[in-house]
VEXBAFI-662696 format. One record per residue: residue in one letter; x negated, y, z negated of N, C-alpha, C in turn. Coordinates in nm, 2 decimals. Layout:
N
<site code="a" n_u="X" n_v="Y" n_w="Z" ca_u="X" ca_v="Y" ca_w="Z" c_u="X" c_v="Y" c_w="Z"/>
...
//
This chain:
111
<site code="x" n_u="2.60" n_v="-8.20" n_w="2.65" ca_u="2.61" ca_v="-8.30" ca_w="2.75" c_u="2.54" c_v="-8.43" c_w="2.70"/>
<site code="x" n_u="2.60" n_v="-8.54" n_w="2.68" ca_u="2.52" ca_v="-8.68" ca_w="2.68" c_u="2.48" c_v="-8.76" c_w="2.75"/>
<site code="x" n_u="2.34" n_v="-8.81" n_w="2.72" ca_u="2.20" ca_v="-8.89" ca_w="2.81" c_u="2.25" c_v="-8.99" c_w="2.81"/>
<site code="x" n_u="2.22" n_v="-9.06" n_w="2.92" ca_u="2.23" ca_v="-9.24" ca_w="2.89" c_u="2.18" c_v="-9.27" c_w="2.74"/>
<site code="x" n_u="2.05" n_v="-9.23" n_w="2.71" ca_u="2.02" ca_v="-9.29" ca_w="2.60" c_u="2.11" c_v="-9.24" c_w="2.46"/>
<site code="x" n_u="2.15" n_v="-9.16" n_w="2.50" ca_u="2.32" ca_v="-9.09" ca_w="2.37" c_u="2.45" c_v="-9.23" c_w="2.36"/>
<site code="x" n_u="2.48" n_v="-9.21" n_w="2.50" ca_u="2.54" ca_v="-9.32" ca_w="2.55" c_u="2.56" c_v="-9.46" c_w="2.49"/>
<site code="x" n_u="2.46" n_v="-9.51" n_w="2.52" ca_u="2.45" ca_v="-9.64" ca_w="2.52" c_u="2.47" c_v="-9.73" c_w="2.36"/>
<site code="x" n_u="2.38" n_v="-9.65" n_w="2.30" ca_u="2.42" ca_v="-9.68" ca_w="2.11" c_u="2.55" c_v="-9.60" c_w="2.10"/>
<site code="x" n_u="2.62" n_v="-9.55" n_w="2.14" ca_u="2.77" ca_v="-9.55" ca_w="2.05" c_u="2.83" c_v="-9.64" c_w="2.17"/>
<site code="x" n_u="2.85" n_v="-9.66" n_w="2.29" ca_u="2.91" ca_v="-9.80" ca_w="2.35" c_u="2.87" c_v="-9.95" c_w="2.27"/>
<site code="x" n_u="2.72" n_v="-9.97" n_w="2.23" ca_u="2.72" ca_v="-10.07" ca_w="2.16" c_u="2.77" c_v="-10.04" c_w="2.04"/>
<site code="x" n_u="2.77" n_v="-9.94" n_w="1.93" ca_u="2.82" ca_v="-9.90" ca_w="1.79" c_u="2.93" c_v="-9.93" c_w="1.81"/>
<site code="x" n_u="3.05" n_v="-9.92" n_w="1.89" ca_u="3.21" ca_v="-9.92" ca_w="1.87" c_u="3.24" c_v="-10.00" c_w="1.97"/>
<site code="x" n_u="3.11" n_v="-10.12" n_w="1.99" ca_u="3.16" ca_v="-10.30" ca_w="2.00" c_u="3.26" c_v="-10.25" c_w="2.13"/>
<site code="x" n_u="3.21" n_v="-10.15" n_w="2.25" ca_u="3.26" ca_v="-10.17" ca_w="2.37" c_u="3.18" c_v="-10.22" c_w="2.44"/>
<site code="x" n_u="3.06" n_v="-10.28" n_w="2.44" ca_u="2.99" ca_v="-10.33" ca_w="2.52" c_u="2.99" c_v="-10.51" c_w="2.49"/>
<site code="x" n_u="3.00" n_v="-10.55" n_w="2.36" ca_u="3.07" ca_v="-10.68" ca_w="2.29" c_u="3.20" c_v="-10.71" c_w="2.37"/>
<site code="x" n_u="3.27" n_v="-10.61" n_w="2.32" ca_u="3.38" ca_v="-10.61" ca_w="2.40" c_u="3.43" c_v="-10.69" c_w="2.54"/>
<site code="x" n_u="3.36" n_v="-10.58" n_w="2.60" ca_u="3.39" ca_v="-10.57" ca_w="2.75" c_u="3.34" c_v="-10.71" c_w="2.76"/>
<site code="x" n_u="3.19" n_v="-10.79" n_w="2.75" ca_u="3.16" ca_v="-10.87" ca_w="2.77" c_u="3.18" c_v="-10.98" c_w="2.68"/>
<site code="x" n_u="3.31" n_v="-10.96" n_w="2.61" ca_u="3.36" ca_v="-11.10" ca_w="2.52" c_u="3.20" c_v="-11.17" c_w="2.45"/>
<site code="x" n_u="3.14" n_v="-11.10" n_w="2.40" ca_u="2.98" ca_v="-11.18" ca_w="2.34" c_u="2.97" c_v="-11.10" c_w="2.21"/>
<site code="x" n_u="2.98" n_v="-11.15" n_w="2.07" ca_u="3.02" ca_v="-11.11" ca_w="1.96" c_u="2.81" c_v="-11.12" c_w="1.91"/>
<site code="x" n_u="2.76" n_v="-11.20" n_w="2.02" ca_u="2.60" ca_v="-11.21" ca_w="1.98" c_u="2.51" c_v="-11.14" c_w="2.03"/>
<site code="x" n_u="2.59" n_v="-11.05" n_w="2.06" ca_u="2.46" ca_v="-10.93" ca_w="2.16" c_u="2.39" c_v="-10.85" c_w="2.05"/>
<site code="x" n_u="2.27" n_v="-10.83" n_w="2.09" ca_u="2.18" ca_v="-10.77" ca_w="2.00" c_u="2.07" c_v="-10.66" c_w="2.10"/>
<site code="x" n_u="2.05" n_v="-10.52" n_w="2.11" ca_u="1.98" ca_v="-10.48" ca_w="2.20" c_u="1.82" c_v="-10.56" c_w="2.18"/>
<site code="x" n_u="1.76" n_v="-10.61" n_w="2.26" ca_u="1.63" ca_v="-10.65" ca_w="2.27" c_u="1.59" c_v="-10.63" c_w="2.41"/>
<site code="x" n_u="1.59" n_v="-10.53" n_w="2.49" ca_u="1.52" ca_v="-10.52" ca_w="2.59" c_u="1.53" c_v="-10.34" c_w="2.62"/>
<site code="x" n_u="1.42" n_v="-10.33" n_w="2.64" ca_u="1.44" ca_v="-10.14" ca_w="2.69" c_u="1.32" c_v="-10.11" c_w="2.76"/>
<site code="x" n_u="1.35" n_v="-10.03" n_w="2.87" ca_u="1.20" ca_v="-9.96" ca_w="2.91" c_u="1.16" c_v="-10.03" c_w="2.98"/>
<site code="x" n_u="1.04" n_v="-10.04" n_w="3.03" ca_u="0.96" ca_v="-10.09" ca_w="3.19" c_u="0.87" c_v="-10.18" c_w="3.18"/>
<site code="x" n_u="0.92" n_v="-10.25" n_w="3.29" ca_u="0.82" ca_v="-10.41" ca_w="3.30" c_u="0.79" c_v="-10.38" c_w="3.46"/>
<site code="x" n_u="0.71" n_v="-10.49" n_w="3.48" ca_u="0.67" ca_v="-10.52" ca_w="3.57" c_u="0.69" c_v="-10.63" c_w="3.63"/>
<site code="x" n_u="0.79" n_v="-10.66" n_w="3.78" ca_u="0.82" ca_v="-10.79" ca_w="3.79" c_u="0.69" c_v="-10.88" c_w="3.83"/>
<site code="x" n_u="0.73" n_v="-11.02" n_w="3.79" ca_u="0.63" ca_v="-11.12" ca_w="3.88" c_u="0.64" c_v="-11.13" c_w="4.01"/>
<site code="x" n_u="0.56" n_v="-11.23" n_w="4.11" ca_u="0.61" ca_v="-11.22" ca_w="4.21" c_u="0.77" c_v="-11.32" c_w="4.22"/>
<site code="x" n_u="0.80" n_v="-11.23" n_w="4.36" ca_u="0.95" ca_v="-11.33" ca_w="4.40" c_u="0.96" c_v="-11.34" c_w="4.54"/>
<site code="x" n_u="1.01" n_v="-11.41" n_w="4.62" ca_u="1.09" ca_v="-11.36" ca_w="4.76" c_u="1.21" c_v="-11.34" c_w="4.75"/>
<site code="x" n_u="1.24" n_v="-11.27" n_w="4.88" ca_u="1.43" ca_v="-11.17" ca_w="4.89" c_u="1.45" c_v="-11.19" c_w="5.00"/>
<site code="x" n_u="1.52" n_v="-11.23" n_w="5.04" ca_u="1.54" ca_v="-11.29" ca_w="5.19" c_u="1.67" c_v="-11.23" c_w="5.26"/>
<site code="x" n_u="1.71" n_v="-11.12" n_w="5.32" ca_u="1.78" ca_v="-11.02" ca_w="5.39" c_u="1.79" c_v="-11.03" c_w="5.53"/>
<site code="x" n_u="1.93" n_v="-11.18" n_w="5.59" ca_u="1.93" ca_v="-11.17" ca_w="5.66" c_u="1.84" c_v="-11.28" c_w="5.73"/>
<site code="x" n_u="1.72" n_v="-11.22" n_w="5.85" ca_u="1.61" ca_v="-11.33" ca_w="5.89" c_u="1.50" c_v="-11.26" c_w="5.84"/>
<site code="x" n_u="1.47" n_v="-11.15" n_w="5.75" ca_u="1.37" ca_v="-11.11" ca_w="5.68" c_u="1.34" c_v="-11.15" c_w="5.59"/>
<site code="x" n_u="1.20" n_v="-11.20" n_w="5.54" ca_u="1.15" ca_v="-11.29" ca_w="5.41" c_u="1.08" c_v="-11.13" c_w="5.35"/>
<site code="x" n_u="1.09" n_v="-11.13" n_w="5.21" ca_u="1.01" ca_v="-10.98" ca_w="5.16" c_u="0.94" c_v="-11.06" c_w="5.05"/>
<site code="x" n_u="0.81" n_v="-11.05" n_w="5.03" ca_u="0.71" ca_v="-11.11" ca_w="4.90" c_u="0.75" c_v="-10.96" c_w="4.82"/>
<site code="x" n_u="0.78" n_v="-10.96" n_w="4.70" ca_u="0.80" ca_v="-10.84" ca_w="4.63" c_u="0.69" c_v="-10.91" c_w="4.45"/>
<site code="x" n_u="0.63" n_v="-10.78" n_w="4.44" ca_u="0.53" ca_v="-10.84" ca_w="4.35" c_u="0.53" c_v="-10.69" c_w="4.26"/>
<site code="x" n_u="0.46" n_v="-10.72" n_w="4.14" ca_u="0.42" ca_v="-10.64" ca_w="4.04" c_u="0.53" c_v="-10.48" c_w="4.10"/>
<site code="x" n_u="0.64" n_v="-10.46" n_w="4.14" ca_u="0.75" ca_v="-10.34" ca_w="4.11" c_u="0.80" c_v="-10.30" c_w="4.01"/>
<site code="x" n_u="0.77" n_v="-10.22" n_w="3.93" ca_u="0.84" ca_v="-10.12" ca_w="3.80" c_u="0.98" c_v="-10.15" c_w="3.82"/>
<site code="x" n_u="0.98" n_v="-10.17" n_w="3.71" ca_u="1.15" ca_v="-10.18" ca_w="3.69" c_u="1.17" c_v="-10.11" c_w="3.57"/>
<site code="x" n_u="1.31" n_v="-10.09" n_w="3.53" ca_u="1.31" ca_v="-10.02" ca_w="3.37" c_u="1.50" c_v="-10.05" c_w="3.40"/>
<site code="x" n_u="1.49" n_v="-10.07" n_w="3.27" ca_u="1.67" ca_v="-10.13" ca_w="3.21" c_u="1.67" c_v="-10.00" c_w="3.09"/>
<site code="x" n_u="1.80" n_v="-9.94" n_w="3.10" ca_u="1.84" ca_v="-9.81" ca_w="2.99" c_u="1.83" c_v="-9.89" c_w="2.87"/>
<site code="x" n_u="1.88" n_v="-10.03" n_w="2.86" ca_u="1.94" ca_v="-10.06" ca_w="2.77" c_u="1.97" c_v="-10.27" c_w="2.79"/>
<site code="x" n_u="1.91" n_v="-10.37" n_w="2.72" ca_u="1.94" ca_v="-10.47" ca_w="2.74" c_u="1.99" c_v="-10.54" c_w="2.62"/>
<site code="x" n_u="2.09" n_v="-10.61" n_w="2.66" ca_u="2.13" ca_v="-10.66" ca_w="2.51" c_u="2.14" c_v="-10.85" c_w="2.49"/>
<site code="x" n_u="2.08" n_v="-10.94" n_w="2.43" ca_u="2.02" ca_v="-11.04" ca_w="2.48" c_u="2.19" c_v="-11.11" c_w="2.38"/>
<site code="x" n_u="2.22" n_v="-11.21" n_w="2.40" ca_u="2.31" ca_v="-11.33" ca_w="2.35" c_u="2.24" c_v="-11.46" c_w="2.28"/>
<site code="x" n_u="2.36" n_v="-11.53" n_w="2.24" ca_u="2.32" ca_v="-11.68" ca_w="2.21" c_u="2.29" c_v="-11.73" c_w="2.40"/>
<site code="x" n_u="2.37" n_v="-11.73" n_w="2.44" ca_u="2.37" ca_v="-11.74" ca_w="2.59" c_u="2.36" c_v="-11.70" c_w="2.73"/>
<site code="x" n_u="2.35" n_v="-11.54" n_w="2.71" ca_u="2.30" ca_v="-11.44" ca_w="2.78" c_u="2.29" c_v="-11.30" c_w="2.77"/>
<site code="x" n_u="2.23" n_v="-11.24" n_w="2.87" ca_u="2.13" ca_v="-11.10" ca_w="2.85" c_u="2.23" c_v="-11.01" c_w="2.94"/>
<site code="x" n_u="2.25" n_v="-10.90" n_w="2.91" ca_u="2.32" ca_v="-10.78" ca_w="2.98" c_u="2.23" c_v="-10.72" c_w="2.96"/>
<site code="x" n_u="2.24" n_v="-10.65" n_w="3.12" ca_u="2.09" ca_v="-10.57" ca_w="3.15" c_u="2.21" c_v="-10.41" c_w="3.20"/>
<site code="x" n_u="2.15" n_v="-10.32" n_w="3.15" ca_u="2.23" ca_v="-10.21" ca_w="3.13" c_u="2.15" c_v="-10.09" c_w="3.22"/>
<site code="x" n_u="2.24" n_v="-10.03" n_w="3.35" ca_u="2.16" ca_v="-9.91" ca_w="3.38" c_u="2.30" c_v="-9.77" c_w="3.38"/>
<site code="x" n_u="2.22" n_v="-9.69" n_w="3.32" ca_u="2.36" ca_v="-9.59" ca_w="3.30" c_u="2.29" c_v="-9.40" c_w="3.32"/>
<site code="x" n_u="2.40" n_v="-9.38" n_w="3.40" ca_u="2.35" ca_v="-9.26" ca_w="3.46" c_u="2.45" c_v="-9.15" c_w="3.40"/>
<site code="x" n_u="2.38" n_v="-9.04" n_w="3.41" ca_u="2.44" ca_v="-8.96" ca_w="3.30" c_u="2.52" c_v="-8.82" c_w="3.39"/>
<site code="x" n_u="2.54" n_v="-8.87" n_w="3.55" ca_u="2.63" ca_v="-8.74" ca_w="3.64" c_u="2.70" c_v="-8.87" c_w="3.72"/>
<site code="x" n_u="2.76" n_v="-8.76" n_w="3.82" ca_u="2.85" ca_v="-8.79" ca_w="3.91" c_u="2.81" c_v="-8.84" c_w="4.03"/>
<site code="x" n_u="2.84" n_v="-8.99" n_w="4.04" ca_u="2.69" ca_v="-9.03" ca_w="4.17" c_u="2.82" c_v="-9.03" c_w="4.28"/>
<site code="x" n_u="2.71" n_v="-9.05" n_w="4.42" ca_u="2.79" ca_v="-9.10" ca_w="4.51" c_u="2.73" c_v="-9.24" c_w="4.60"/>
<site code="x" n_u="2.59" n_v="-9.23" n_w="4.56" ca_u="2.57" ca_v="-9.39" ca_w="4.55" c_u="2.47" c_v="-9.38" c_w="4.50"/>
<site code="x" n_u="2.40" n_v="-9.59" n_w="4.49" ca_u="2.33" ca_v="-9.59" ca_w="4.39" c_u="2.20" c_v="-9.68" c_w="4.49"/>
<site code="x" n_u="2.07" n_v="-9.66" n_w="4.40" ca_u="1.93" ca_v="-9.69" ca_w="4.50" c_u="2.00" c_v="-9.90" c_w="4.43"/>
<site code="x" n_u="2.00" n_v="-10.01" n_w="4.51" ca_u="2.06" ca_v="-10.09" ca_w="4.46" c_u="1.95" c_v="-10.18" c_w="4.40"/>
<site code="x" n_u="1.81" n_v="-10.13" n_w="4.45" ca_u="1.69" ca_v="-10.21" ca_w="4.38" c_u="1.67" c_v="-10.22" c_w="4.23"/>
<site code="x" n_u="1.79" n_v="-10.09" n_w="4.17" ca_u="1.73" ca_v="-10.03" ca_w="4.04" c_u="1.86" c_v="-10.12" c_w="3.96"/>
<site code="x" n_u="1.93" n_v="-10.19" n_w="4.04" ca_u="2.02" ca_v="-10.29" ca_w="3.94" c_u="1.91" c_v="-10.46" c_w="3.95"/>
<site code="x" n_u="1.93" n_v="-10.50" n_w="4.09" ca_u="1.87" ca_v="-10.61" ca_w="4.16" c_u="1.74" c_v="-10.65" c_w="4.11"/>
<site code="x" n_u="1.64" n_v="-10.54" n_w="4.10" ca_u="1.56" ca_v="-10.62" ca_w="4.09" c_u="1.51" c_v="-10.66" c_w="3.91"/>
<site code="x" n_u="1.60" n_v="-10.54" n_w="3.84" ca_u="1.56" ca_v="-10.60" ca_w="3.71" c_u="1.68" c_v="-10.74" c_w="3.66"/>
<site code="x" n_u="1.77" n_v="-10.78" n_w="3.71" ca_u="1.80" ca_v="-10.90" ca_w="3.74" c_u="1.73" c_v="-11.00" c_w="3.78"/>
<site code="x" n_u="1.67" n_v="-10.97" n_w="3.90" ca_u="1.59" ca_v="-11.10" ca_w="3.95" c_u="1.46" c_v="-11.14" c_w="3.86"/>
<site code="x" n_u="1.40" n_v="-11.02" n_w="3.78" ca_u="1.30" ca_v="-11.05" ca_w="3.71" c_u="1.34" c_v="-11.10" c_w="3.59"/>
<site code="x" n_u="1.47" n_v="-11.05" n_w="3.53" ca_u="1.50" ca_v="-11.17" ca_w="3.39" c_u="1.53" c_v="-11.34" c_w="3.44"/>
<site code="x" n_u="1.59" n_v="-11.32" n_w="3.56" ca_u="1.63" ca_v="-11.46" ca_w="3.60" c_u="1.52" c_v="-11.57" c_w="3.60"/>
<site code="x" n_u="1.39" n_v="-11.50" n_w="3.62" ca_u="1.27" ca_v="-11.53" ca_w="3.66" c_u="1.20" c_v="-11.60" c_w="3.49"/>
<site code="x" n_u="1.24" n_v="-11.53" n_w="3.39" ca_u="1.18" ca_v="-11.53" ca_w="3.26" c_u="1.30" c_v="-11.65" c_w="3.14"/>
<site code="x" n_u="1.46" n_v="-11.64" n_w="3.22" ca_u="1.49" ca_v="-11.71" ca_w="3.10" c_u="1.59" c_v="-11.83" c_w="3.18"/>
<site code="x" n_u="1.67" n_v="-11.86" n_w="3.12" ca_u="1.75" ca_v="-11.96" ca_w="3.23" c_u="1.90" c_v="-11.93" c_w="3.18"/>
<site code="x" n_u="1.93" n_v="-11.83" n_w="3.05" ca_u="2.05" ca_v="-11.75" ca_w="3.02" c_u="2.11" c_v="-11.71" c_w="3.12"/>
<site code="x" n_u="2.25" n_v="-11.67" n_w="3.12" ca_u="2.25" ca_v="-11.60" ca_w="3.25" c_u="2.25" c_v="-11.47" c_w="3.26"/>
<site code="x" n_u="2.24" n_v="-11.42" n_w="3.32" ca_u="2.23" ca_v="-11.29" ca_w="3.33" c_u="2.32" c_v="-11.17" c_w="3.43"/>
<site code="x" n_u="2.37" n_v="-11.08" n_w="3.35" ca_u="2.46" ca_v="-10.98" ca_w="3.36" c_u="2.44" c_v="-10.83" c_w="3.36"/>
<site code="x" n_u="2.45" n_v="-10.76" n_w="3.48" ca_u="2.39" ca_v="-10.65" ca_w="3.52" c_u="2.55" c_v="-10.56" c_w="3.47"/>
<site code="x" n_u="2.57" n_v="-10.50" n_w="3.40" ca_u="2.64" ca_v="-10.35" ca_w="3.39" c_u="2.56" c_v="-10.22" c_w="3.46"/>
<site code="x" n_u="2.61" n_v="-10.14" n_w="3.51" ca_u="2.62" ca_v="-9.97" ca_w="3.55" c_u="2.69" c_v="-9.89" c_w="3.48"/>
<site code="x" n_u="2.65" n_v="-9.81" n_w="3.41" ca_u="2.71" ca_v="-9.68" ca_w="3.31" c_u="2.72" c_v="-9.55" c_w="3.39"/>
<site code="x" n_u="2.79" n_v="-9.50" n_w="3.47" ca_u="2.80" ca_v="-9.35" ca_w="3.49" c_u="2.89" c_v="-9.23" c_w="3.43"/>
<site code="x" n_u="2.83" n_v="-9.14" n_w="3.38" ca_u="2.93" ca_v="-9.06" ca_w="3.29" c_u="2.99" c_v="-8.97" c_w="3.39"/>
<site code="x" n_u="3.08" n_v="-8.99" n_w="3.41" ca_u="3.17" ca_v="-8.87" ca_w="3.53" c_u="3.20" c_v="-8.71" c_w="3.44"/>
<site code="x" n_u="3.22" n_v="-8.72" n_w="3.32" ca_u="3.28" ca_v="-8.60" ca_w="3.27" c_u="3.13" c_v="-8.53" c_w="3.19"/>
<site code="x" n_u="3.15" n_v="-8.37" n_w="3.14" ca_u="3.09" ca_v="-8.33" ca_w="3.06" c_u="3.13" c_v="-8.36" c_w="2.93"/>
<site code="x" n_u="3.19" n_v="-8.40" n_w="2.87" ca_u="3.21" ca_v="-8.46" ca_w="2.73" c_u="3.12" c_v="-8.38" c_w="2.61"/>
//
């Protein structure tokens, strides 16, 4: 059975992740866990101060012009916690002015 981190180097190795996202300049430079700065999230008539939250990207791959932030799960979901795309988006948004591009990997099969 293959782990996200199996995954993810042969999607980038056979230029499906270039691919998909038409960006011939992608280079992996981000992986692993940061901590966001602060931000607000505003849901509705609810304001939320969100500060120093863990985040972690499987896999990020930076451009001449932007960053694909990669989360990829290695079963069969039926949904996803949406903080664990969201907020590691809001904290690159926060760091570059590229834009930025959230992919989800789930492997459905045993392969």
């Amino acid at each position: 059975m293959f782990f996200s981190f199996d995954l993810l180097p042969f999607a980038y190795a056979s230029s499906l992740i270039r691919h998909f996202i038409k960006d011939n300049s992608l280079v992996l430079t981000i992986r692993g866990r940061k901590y966001t700065p602060e931000f607000t999230l505003k849901i509705n008539d609810h304001v939320l101060k969100i500060k120093g939250v863990q985040t972690e990207v499987d896999a990020g791959y930076e451009g001449k012009n932007q960053i694909v932030l990669i989360e990829a799960k290695n079963l069969s979901i039926d949904n996803v916690i949406i903080r664990q795309l969201y907020y590691p988006s809001r904290q690159w948004q926060l760091h570059t002015k590229k834009k930025i591009v959230t992919l989800f990997f789930a492997n459905k099969s045993n392969i």
